[in-house]
C-alpha positions, 0 to 999 in steps of 0.5 A, spaced: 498 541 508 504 536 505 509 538 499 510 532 494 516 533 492 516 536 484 522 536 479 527 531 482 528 525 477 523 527 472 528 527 466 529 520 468 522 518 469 521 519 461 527 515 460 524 509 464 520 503 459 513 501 460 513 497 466 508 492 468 506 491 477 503 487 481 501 488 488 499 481 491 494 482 498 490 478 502 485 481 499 486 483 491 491 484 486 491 491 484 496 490 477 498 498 475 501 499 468 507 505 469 511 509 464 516 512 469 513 515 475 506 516 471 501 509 472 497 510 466 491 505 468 490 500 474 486 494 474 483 490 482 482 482 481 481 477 488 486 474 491 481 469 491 481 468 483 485 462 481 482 461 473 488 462 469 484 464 464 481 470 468 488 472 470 490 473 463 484 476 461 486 482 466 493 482 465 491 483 457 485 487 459 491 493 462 495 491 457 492 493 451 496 493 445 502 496 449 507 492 450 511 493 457 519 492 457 519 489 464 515 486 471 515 486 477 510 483 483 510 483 490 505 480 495 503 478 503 500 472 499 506 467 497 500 462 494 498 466 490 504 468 487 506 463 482 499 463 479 500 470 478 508 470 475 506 464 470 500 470 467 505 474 467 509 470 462 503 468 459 500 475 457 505 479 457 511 474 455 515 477 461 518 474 468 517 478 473 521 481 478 519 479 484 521 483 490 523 481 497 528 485 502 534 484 498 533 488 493 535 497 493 529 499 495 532 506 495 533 507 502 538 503 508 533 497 511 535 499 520 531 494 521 534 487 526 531 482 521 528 485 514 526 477 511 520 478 516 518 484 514 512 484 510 514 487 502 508 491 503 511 495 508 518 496 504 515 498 497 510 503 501 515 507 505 520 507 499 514 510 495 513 515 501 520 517 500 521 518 494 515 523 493 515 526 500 523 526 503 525 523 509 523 524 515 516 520 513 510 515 516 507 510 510 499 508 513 497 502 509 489 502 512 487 494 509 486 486 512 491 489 518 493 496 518 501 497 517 505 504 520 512 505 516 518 509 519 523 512 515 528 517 519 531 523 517 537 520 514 533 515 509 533 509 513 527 504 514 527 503 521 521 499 523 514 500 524 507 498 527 501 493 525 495 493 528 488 489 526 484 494 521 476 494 520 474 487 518 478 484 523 476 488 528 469 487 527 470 481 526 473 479 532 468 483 536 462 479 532 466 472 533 468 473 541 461 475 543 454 473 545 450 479 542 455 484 537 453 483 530 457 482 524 458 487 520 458 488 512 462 492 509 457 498 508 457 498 515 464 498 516 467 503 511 460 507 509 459 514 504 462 519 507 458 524 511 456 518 515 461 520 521 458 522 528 461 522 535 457 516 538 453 511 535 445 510 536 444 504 535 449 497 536 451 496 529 453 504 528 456 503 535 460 498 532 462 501 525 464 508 529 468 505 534 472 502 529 473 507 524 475 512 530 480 508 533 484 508 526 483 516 525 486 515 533 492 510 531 493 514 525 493 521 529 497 520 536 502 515 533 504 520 528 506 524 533 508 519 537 512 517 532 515 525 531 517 526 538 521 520 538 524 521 531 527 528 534 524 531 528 520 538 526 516 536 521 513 528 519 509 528 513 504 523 512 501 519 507 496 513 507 494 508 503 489 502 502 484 500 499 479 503 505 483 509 506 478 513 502 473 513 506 476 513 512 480 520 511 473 523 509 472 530 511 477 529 517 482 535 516 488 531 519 494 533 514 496 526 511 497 525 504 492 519 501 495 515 495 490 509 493 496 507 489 502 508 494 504 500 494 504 500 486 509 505 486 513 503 490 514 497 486 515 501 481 521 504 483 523 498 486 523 495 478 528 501 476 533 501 482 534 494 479 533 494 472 540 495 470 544 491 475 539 485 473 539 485 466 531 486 466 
């Protein structure tokens, strides 16, 4: 079982203001509204959503009558960005601080070329420190599956990414005669549907690919401890089919559905002061 690290910060977590986030994925948009550490309510539009109006309407939706001091946003989609920027001042009469590898992530970026990463990757596995300590491993299960390390001496130092569940069954439909597509019950269904083997093609289908992300996330955790030289790796996940998938699976990983939004969180207040936000 992991420990989530309790007591350190909180005197400056209460001092922190409201502050508005976004997460920018292929997928959706998740907007969380935090008051220091604490999201205080969270809303998912599709990426695929370019109405102004619709954008706005969301953004007021979370925001109620509260009034956040700062935004920041962060996104894998760069062409939804500055659609998402102008709501932002639109809505909520802010502009938002948008992430990329220059700026304090809490943590030394080890990484030969860090412009390329993802920040995803970057504002998960500072997320992942700041609550579980270093050594840690960040497990983010979307559109592609995404491993961060950070090693015991606080430094990102790289990671894996792999294909996730759409991609995969996807590829085997589109690369084949006869294997189906799948939909998305088929891909992440309710829990208890797990077995060992499928009895029909479609459930072959859906296991196989859910059983080699529990594989991945099982022996790249260990791999991953051995080469650290490490006793002990904690490990949280994230994602938006990360629920369904560690289901009912005893594998001693912590699941935060909102880790990306607290690392921009985070993010926000380690610039805050340097960039007069």
């Amino acid at each position: 079982m992991i420990q989530r690290r309790t007591g350190q910060g909180a005197n400056t977590a209460k001092r922190l203001p409201l502050v508005l986030a976004a997460d920018i994925g292929n997928t959706s948009v998740s907007l969380g509204l935090f008051l220091g550490k604490t999201l205080k309510a969270e809303r998912r539009v599709p990426t695929s959503e370019t109405n102004p109006a619709t954008l706005d309407r969301a953004i007021r939706g979370l925001l109620g009558r509260r009034k956040p001091r700062g935004a920041v946003l962060g996104s894998v989609a760069p062409p939804a960005v500055p659609r998402w920027a102008r709501a932002m001042r639109r809505a909520a009469d802010l502009s938002p601080l948008a992430v990329d590898c220059r700026l304090d992530f809490g943590m030394r970026l080890d990484y030969p070329a860090p412009e390329t990463l993802g920040v995803d990757r970057l504002l998960n596995a500072s997320a992942a420190m700041a609550a579980y300590g270093a050594p840690v491993l960040a497990v983010d299960i979307g559109t592609a599956v995404t491993f961060d390390v950070v090693d015991k001496n606080g430094a990102f130092v790289g990671g894996l990414i792999m294909p996730g569940l759409r991609l995969m069954a996807d590829a085997m439909a589109g690369r084949t005669a006869l294997l189906p597509a799948l939909g998305d019950g088929e891909l992440a269904p309710a829990a208890g549907a797990w077995r060992a083997f499928g009895r029909s093609t479609r459930e072959a289908m859906g296991l196989g690919v859910r059983w080699m992300i529990r594989a991945a996330i099982e022996n790249l955790r260990e791999a991953v401890r051995r080469e650290l030289g490490a006793k002990r790796l904690p490990c949280v996940v994230t994602g938006g089919y990360a629920a369904p998938l560690m289901a009912g699976w005893r594998h001693g990983c912590a699941l935060d559905p909102h880790l990306t939004l607290r690392g921009l969180a985070r993010v926000w207040a380690l610039n805050a002061q340097e960039r007069n936000l």
